[in-house]
N, C-alpha and C positions, 0 to 999 in steps of 0.2 A: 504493500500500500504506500510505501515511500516511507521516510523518517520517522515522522508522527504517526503513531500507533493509534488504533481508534481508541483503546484504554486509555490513553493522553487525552484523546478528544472523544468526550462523549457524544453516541449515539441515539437517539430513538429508539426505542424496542419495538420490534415489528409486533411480540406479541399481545399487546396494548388494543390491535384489533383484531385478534386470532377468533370473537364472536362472525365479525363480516366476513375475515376470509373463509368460515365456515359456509357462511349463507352465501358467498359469490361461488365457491365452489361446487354446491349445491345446485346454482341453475344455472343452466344455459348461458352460453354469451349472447350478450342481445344481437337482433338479426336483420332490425328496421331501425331507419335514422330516430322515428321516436324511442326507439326501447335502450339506444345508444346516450341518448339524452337525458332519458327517465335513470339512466346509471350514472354518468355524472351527478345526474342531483343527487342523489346515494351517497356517491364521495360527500360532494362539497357541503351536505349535510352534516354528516359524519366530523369532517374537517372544522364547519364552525364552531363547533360544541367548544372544543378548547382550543382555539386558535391561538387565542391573546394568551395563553398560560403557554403556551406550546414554542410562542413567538418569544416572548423571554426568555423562557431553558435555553435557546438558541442550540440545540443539538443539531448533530450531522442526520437530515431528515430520512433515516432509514428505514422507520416506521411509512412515514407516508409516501415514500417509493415502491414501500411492499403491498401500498392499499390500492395505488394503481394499475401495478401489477393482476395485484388478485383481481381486481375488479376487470380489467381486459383493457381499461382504456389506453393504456401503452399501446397497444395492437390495433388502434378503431380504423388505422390506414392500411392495415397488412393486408395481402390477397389471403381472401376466403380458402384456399386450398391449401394453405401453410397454417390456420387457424388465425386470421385473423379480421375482424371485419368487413372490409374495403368498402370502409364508407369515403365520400367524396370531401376535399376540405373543408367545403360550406358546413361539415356537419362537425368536423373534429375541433374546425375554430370555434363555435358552439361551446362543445366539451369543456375549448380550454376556458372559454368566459362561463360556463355554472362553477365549473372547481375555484376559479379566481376570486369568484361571489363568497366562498366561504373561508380562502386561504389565497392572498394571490403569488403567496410564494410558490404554492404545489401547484399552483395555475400556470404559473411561469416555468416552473420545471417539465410538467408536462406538456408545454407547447415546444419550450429547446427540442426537450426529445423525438416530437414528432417531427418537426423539420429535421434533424441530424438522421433521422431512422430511415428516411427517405433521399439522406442524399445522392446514392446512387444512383435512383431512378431519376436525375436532372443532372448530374456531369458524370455518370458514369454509361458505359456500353452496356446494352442488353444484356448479357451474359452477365456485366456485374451488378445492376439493376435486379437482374433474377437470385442470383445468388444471394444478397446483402439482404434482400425482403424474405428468403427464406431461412437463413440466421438467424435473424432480428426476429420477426415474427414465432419461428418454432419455438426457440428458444426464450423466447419473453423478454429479451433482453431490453434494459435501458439502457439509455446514450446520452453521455456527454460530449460537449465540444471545446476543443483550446483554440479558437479559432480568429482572438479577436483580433480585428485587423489596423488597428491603432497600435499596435503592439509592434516590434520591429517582428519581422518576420523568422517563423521557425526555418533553418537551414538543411537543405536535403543535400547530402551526399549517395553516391550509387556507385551498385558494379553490376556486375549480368543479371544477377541475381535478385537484388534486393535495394530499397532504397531506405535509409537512416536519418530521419529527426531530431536535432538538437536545438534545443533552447527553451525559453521559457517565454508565460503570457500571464498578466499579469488578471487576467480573468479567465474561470476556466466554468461556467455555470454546471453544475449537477454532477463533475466529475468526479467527486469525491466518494459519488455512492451506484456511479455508474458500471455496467457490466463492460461497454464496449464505448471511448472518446474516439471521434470524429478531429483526426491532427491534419493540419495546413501548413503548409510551408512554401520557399522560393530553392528551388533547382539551384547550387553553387556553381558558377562557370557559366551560367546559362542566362539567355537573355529574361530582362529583370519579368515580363511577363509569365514567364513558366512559373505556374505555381500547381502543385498535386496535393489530391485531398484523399487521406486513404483511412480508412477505418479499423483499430488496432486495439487487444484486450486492454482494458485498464489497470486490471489487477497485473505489474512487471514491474522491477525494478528499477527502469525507468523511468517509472512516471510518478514522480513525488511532488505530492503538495503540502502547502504548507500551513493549512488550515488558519486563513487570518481572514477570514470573511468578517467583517465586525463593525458591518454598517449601518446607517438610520432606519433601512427597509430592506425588505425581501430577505430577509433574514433567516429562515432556513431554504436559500436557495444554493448556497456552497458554492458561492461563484468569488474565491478566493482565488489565487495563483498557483502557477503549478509548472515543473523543470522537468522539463523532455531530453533525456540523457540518450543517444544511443538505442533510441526506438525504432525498431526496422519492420517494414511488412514489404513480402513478395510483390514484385515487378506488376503480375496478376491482379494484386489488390490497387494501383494505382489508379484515382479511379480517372479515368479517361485518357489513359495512355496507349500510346504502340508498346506492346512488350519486346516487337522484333527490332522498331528501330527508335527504341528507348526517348518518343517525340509524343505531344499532345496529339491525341486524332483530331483533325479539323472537323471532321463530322459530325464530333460530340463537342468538342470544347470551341468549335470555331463557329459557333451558328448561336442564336438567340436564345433558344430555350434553353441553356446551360446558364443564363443569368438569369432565368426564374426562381432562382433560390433566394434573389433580394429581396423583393416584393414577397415572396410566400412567409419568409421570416420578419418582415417588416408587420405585417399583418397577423402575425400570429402575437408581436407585441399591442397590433390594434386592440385585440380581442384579451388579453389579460389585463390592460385597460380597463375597458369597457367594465368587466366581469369586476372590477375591484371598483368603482367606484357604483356599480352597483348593487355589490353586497356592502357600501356604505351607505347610501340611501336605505336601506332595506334594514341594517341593524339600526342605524338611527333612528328611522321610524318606529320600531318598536318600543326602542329606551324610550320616545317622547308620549307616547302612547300608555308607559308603562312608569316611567318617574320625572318627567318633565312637568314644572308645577307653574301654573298659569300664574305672569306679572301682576300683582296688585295694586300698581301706583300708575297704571299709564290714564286713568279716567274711563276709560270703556271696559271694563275689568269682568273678566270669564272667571264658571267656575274649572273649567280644562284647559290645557295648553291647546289642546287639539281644537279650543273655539275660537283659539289668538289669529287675527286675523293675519301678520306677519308670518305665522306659522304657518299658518294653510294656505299662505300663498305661496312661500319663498319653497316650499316643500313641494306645489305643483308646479313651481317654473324649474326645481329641480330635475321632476320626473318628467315633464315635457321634452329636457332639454335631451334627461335619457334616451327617450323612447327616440329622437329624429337622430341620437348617433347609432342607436342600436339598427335603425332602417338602414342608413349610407352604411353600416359595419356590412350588415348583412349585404346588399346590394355590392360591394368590394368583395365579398365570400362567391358569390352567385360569379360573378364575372372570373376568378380565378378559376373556381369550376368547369365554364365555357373554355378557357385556355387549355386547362389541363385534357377537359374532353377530348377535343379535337388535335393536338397535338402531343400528348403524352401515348408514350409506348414505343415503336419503334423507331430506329435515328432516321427514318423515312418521313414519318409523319415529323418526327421534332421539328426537321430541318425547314417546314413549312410556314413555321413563329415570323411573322415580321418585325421589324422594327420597330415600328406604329402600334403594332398589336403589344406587343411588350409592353411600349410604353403608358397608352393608352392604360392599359391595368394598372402601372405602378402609380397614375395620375389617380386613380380612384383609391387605389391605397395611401398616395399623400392624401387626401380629403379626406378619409377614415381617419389618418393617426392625427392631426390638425384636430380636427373636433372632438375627438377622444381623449387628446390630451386637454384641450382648454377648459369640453365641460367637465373633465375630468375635476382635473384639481378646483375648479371654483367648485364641485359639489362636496368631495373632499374633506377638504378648509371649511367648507361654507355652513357645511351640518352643526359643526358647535355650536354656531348661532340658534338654532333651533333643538339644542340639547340641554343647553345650560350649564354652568359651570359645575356641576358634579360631574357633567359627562367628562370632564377632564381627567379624571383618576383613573389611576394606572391601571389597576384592575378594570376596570371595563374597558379597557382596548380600543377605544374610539382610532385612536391618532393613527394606526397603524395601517389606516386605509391612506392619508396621506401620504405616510411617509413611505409605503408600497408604492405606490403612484410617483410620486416625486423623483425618488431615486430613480426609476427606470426612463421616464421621461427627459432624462437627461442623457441618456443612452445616445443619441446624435439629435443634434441643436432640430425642434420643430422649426425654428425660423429658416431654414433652408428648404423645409418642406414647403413652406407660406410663398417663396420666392421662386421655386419650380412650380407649382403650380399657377405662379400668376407669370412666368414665363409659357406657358404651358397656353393660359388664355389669352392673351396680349398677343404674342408673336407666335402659338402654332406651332412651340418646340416641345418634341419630347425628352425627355431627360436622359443623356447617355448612363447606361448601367454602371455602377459602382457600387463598393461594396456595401453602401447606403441606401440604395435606392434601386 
């Protein structure tokens, strides 16, 4: 596991929900996008009970990676023949915003993973697209990624055989409790373009982290740093490489739809968003429901909070505001859909993605993350107002919908997303793919 022993760093007990993984194991995986959905909510039921107790201990979340597991949502992308759903994204970004509602760190972890679980199916070959989904899938494996590209880049060395990883990033989200990390790096000698993404165990003596995640939010997401010593995976696992003559294929890494991993990960942060400042409106509502005690001195004076006319308004221009991000979320879900329909599967159809059509999507995912992050944080922030000052105390956990939200929002500046899309309406440009956008 690297230096740090998990005896050093306390864990989660998986068996804290050994009642659920009873009852998931007991039925069926769900087999329709509703009964996919009606299990999320299961989780993130589950999840809210002690979130804010959970979110303090700040343990290595191994317990609530074993509930995803059991529960199948890990797998809601796998092809049905390997045991795993294949439902379509509209439905798994869904997934990740009900789990967010009740935890958005386990929301965030299970969106990384579904993007990483799938990266082969978008810069890998067929062959390693099939392979990787029936790993992952069979096997139930989770994933993490060292992948972050603010980071200098991890250095590939190679001989016939095999290619080697070295270095470190200074973000490494879920790796600490992952089966299989998703490593990035730049080819040494090789022009600065060449970068291979290959998919390698986590459990090696290579891969040591250093367990200092110990931030405002998202706090059991384990997205500390981690040092890549001498990590090799076969020439085969490269993903979208010639193994014969050791170059990117142009027909997977030179064509459009191998940059549909920006937008599908950009959106998967939409929707952990979304799902977090919804399960803030949702517990706030209840505490003011349940101990929010109506102002006596303003002159118009209720015997409820629930009859404060500030209250009942600032609370439906909350849920208003929800409800018109959760349509453009969804309608940004719908349109990735269409992409992937129509050109996902073989590097036949990939190679059909246009320029336009790319961008086009990623424009509608800048307008998802925009409004998700603004109504975000103003509902966020906004609810104490309508809580009152008990709602402050630590124990009731109010704040930690904020400071979920905040921290990731900061993840690449919105204001750049505000300026591509009014490039986008002004002058008719789409946004060149980067690792942003």
């Amino acid at each position: 596991m690297g230096s740090v022993t998990p005896e050093i760093h306390a864990s989660s007990d998986p068996a804290v929900y050994q009642s659920h993984f009873d009852k998931f194991s007991s039925t069926p995986l769900p087999s329709t996008a509703e009964e996919w959905l009606q299990r999320a909510q299961e989780v993130s039921s589950i999840l809210a009970t002690d979130a804010a107790a959970r979110e303090k201990a700040n343990k290595s979340p191994r317990a609530e990676v074993a509930l995803l597991k059991n529960s199948g949502l890990t797998k809601i992308l796998g092809p049905k023949k390997y045991g795993g759903g294949e439902q379509p994204w509209s439905v798994a970004y869904k997934a990740i915003r009900i789990v967010a509602k009740g935890d958005g760190s386990v929301g965030m972890l299970l969106g990384y993973h579904l993007l990483w679980s799938t990266t082969a199916n978008v810069v890998g070959n067929a062959a390693q697209a099939e392979r990787f989904a029936e790993l992952i899938t069979k096997n139930n494996y989770f994933l993490g990624g060292a992948v972050n590209p603010r980071d200098s880049d991890l250095v590939i060395t190679y001989d016939d055989e095999k290619i080697t990883f070295n270095g470190a990033k200074h973000f490494n989200t879920g790796g600490v409790v992952s089966d299989l990390t998703v490593l990035e790096g730049a080819v040494e000698g090789r022009p600065p373009n060449e970068h291979i993404f290959a998919i390698v165990p986590t459990q090696q003596p290579g891969i040591t982290f250093a367990y200092n995640w110990d931030n405002v939010g998202l706090r059991l997401t384990e997205s500390g740093s981690v040092k890549i010593e001498n990590v090799s995976a076969p020439w085969e696992d490269a993903l979208g490489w010639d193994v014969a003559t050791k170059k990117p294929d142009p027909a997977v890494l030179g064509i459009q739809f191998g940059s549909l991993f920006l937008p599908s990960i950009q959106l998967v942060f939409v929707n952990f968003y979304l799902g977090i400042a919804q399960g803030a409106l949702e517990f706030a509502s209840q505490y003011t429901k349940k101990n929010t005690r109506a102002w006596p001195y303003g002159g118009d004076n209720k015997e409820s909070a629930t009859d404060e006319f500030y209250i009942l308004s600032t609370y439906g221009n909350f849920f208003a505001h929800l409800r018109a991000a959760e349509t453009l979320v969804d309608r940004a879900g719908e349109e990735t859909d269409k992409i992937y329909a129509k050109y996902g599967g073989d590097l036949e159809k990939r190679a059909g993605l246009t320029a336009r059509e790319r961008g086009e999507l990623a424009e509608w995912v800048a307008s998802a993350k925009v409004v998700t992050t603004d109504t975000g944080l103003k509902v966020t922030s906004g609810i104490f107002e309508l809580t009152g000052s008990r709602s402050t105390h630590s124990k009731v956990g109010l704040d930690r919908f904020w400071r979920d939200l905040r921290i990731h929002t900061l993840h690449d500046p919105v204001a750049y997303k505000n300026r591509e899309l009014g490039r986008y309406l002004l002058l008719d440009e789409i946004p060149e793919p980067t690792w942003y956008t």
